[in-house]
Backbone as JSON Lines, residues from 0, in Angstrom:
{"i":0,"aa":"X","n":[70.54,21.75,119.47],"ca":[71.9,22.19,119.69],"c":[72.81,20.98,119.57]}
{"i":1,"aa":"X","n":[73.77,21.33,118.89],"ca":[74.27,19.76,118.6],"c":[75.75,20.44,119.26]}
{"i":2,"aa":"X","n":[76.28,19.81,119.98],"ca":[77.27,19.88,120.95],"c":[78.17,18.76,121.28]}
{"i":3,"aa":"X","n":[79.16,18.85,120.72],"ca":[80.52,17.35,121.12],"c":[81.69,17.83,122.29]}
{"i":4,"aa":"X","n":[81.7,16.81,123.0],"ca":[82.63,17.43,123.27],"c":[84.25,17.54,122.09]}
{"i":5,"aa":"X","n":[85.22,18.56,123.06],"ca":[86.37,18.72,122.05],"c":[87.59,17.42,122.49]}
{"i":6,"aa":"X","n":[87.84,16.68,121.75],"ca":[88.73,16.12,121.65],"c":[90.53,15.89,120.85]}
{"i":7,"aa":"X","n":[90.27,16.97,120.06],"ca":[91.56,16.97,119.16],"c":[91.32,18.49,118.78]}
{"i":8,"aa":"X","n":[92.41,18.61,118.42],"ca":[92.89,20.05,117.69],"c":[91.94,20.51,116.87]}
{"i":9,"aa":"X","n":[91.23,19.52,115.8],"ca":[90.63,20.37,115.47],"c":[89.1,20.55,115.54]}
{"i":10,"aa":"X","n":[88.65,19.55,116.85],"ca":[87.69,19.98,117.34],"c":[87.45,21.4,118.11]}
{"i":11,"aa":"X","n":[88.8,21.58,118.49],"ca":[88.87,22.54,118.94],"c":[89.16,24.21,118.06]}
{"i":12,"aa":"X","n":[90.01,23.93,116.89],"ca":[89.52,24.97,116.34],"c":[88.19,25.44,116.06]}
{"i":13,"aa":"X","n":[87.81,24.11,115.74],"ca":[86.11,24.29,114.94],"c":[85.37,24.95,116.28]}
{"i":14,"aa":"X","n":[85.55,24.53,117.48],"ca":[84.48,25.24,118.67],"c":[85.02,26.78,118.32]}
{"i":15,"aa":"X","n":[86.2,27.33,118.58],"ca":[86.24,28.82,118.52],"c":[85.79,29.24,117.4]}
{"i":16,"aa":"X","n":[86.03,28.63,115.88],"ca":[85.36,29.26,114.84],"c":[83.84,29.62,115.31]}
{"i":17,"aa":"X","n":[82.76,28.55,115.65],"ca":[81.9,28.48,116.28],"c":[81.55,29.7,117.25]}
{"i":18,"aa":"X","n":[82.72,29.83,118.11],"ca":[82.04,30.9,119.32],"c":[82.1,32.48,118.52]}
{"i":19,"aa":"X","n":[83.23,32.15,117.64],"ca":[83.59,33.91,116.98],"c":[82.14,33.99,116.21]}
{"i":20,"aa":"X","n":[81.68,33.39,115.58],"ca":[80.62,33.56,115.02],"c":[79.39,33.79,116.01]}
{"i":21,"aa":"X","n":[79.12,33.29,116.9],"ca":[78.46,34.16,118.08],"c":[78.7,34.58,119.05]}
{"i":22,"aa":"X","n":[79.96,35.51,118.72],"ca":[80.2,36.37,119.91],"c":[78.97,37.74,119.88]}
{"i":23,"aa":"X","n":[78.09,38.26,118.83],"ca":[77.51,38.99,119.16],"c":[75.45,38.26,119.82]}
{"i":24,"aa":"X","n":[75.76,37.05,120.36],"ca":[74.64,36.51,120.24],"c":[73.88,37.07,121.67]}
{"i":25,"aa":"X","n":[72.76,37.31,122.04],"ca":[71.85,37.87,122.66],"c":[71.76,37.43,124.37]}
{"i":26,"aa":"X","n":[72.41,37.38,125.34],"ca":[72.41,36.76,126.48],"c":[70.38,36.15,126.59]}
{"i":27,"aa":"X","n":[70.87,35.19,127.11],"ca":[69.55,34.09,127.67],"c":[68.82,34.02,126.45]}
{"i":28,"aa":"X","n":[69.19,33.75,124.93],"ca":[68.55,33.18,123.72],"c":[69.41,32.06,123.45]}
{"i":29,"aa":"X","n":[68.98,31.44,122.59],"ca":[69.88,29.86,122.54],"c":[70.89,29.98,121.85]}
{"i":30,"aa":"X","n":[71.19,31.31,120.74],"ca":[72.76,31.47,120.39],"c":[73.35,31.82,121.88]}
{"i":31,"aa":"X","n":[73.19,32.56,122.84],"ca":[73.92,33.18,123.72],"c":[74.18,31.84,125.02]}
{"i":32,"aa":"X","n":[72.82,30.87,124.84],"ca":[73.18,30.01,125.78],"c":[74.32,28.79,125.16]}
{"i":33,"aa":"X","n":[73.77,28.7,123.48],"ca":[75.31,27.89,122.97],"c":[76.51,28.61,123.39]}
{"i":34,"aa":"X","n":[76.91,29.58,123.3],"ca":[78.07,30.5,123.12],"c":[78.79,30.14,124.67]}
{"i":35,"aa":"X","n":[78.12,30.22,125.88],"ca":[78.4,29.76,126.93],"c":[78.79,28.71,127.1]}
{"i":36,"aa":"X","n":[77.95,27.72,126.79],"ca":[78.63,25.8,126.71],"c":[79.67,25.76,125.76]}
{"i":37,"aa":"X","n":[79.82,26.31,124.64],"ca":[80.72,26.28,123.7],"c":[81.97,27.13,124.77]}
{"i":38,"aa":"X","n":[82.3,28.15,125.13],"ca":[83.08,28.97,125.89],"c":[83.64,27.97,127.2]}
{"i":39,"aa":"X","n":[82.8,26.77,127.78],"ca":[82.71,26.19,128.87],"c":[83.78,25.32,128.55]}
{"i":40,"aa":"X","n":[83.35,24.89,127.41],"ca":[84.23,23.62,126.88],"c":[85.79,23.95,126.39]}
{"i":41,"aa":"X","n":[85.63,25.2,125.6],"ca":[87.12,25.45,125.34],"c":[87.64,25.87,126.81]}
{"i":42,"aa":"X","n":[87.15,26.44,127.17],"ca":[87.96,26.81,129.26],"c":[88.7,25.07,129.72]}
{"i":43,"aa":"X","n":[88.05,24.12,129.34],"ca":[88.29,22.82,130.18],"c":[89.04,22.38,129.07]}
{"i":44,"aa":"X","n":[89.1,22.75,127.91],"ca":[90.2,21.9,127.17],"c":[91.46,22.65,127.28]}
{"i":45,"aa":"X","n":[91.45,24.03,127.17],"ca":[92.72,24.88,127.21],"c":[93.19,24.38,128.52]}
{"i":46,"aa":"X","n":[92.82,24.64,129.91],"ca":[93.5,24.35,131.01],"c":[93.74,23.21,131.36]}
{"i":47,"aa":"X","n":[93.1,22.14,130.57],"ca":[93.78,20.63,130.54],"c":[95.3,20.56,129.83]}
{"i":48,"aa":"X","n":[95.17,21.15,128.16],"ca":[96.2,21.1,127.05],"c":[97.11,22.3,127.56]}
{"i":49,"aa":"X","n":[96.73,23.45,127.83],"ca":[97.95,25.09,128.08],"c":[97.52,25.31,129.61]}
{"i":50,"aa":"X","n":[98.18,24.57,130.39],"ca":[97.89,25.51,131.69],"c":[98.65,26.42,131.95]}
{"i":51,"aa":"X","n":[98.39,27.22,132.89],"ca":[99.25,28.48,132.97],"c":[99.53,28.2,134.24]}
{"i":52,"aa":"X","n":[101.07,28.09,134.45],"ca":[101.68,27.97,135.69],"c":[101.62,28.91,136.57]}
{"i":53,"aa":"X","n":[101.47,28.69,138.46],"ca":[101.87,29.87,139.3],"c":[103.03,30.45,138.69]}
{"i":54,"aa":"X","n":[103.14,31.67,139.15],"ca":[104.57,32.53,139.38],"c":[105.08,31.73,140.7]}
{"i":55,"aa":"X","n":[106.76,31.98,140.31],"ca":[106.96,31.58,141.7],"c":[106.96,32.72,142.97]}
{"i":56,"aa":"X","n":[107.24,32.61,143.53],"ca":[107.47,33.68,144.79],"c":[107.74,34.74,144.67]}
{"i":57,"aa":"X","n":[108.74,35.2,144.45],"ca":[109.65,36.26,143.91],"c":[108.61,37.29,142.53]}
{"i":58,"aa":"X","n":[108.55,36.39,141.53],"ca":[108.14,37.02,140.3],"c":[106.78,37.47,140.89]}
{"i":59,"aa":"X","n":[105.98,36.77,141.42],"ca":[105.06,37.78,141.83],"c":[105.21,38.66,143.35]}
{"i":60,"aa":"X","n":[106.1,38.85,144.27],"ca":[106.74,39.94,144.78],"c":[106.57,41.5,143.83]}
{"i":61,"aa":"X","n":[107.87,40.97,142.71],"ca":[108.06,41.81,141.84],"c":[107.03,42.36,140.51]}
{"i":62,"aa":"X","n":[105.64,41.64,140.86],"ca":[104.42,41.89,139.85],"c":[104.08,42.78,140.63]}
{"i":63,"aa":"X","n":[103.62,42.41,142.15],"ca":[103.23,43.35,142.88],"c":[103.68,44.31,143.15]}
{"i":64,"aa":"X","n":[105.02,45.02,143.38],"ca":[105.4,45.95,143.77],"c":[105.57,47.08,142.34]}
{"i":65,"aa":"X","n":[105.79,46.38,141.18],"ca":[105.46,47.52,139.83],"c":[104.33,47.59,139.7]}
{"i":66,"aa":"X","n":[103.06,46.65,140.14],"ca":[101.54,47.1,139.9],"c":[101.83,48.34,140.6]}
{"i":67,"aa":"X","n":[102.02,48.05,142.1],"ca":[101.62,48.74,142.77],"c":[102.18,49.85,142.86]}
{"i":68,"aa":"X","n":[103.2,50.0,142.56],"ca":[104.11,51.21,142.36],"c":[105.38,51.01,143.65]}
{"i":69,"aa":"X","n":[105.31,50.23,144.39],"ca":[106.21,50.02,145.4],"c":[107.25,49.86,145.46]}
{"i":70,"aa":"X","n":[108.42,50.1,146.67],"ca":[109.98,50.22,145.98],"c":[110.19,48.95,147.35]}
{"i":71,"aa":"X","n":[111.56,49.05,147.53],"ca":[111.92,47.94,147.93],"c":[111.79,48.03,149.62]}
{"i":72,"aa":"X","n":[111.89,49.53,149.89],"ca":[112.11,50.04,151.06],"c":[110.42,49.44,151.6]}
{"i":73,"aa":"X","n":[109.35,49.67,150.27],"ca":[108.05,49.65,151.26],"c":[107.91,48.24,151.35]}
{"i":74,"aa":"X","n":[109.38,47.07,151.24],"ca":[108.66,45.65,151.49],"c":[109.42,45.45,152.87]}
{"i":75,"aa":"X","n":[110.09,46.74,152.86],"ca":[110.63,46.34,154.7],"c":[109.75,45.64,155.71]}
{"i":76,"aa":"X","n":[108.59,46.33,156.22],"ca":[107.48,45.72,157.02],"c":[107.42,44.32,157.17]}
{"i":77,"aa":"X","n":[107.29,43.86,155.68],"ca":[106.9,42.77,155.58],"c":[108.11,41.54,155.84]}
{"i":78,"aa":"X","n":[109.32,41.9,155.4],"ca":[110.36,41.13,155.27],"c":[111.84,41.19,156.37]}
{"i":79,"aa":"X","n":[111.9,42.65,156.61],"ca":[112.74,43.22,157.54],"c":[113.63,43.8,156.81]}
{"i":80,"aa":"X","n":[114.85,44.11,157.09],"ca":[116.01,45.28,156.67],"c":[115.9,45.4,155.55]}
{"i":81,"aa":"X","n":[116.99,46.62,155.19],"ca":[117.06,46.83,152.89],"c":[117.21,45.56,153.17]}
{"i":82,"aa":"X","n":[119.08,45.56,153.6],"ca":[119.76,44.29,153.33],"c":[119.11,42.75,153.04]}
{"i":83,"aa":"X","n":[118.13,42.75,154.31],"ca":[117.37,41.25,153.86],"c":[116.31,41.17,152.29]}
{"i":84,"aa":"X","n":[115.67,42.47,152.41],"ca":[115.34,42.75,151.06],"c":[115.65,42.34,149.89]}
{"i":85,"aa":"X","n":[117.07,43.12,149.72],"ca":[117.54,42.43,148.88],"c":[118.08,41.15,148.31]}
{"i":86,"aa":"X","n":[118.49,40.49,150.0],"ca":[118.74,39.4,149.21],"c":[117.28,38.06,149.48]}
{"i":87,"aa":"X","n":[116.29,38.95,149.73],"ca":[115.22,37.6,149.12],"c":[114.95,37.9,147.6]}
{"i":88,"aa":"X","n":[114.78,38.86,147.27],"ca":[114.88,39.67,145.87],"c":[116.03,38.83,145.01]}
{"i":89,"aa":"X","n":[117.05,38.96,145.31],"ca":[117.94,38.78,144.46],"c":[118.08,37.09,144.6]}
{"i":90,"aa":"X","n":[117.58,36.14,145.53],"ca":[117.24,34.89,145.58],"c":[118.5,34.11,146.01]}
{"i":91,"aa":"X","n":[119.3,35.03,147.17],"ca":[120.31,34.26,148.21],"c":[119.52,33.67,149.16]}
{"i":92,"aa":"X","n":[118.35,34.35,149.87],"ca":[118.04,34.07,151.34],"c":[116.22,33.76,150.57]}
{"i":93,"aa":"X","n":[115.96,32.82,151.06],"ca":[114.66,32.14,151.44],"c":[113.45,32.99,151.91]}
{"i":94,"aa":"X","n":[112.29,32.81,151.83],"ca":[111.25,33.38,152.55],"c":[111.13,32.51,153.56]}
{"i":95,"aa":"X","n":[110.82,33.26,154.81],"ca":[110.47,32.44,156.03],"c":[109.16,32.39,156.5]}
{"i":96,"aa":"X","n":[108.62,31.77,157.17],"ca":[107.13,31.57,157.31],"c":[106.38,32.95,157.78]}
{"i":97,"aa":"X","n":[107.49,33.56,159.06],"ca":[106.57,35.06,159.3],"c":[106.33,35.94,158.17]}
{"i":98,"aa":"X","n":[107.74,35.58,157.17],"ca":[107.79,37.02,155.84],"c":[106.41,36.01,155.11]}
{"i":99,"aa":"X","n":[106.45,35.22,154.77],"ca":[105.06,34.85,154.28],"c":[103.66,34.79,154.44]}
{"i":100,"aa":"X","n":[103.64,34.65,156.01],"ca":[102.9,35.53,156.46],"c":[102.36,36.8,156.43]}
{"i":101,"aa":"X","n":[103.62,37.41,156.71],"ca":[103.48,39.01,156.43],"c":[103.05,39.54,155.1]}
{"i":102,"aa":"X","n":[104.14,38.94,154.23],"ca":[103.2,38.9,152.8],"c":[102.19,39.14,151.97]}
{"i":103,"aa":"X","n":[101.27,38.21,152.8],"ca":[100.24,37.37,152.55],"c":[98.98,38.45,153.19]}
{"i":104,"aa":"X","n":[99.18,38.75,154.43],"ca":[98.32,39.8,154.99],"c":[98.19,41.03,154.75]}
{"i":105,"aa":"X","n":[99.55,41.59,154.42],"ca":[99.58,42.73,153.88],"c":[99.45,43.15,152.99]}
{"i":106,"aa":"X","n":[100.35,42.28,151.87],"ca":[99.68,43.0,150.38],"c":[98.46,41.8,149.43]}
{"i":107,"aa":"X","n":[98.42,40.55,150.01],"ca":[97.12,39.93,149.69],"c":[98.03,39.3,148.66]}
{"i":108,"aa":"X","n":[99.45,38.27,148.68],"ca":[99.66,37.73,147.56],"c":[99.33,36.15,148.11]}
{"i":109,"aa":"X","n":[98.81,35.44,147.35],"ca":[98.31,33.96,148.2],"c":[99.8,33.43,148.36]}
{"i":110,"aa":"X","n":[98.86,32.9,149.67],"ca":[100.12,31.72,150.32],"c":[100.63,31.15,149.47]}
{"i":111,"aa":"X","n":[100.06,30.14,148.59],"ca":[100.57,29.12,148.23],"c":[101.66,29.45,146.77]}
{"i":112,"aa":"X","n":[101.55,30.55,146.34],"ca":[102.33,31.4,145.65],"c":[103.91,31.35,146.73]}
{"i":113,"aa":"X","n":[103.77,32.12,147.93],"ca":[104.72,32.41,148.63],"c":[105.38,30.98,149.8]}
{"i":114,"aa":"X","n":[104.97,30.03,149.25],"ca":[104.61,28.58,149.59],"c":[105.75,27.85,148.83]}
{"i":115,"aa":"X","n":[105.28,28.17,147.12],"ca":[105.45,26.85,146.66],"c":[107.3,27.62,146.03]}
């Protein structure tokens, strides 16, 4: 198995040409175990070169509540009045540590999302 790591662009094309060509390879045979190290390596070069940033606070609020189907009224619990609602929504008023809290327990969005 001859294996480099990826260092430039077009080491890195050449690994995906590589993996497309065994994407149909056999789990636990040595195409399927290349296909993995090859897959390993582009994972650690993409999130070195393209990382994908948190959402900030808000944007995932608002991921969650269209996943979920939720309106503004059902983030009362968590946040308190429409009024305050809206304006953490609309990005006058701050999250405070209990609403992040609350957040966080109730609908499961990580802290450090509702943190940073």
């Amino acid at each position: 198995m001859d294996i480099r790591p990826i260092k430039t662009k077009r080491d890195y094309e050449r690994t995906l040409k590589a993996i497309d060509a065994l994407m149909d390879a056999k789990p636990n045979s040595i195409e399927g175990d290349r296909l993995d190290v090859l897959s390993t390596l582009v994972a650690a070069w993409e999130e070195k070169h393209h990382p994908i940033e948190a959402p900030d606070a808000i944007e995932a609020i608002n991921f969650i509540m269209e996943s979920r189907g939720l309106s503004r009224r059902d983030l009362e619990p968590y946040i308190g009045s429409r009024a305050r609602v809206a304006e953490v929504l609309n990005r006058t008023r701050r999250l405070t540590l209990a609403m992040i809290r609350k957040l966080h327990s109730g609908l499961g969005i990580p802290a450090e999302i509702l943190i940073g």
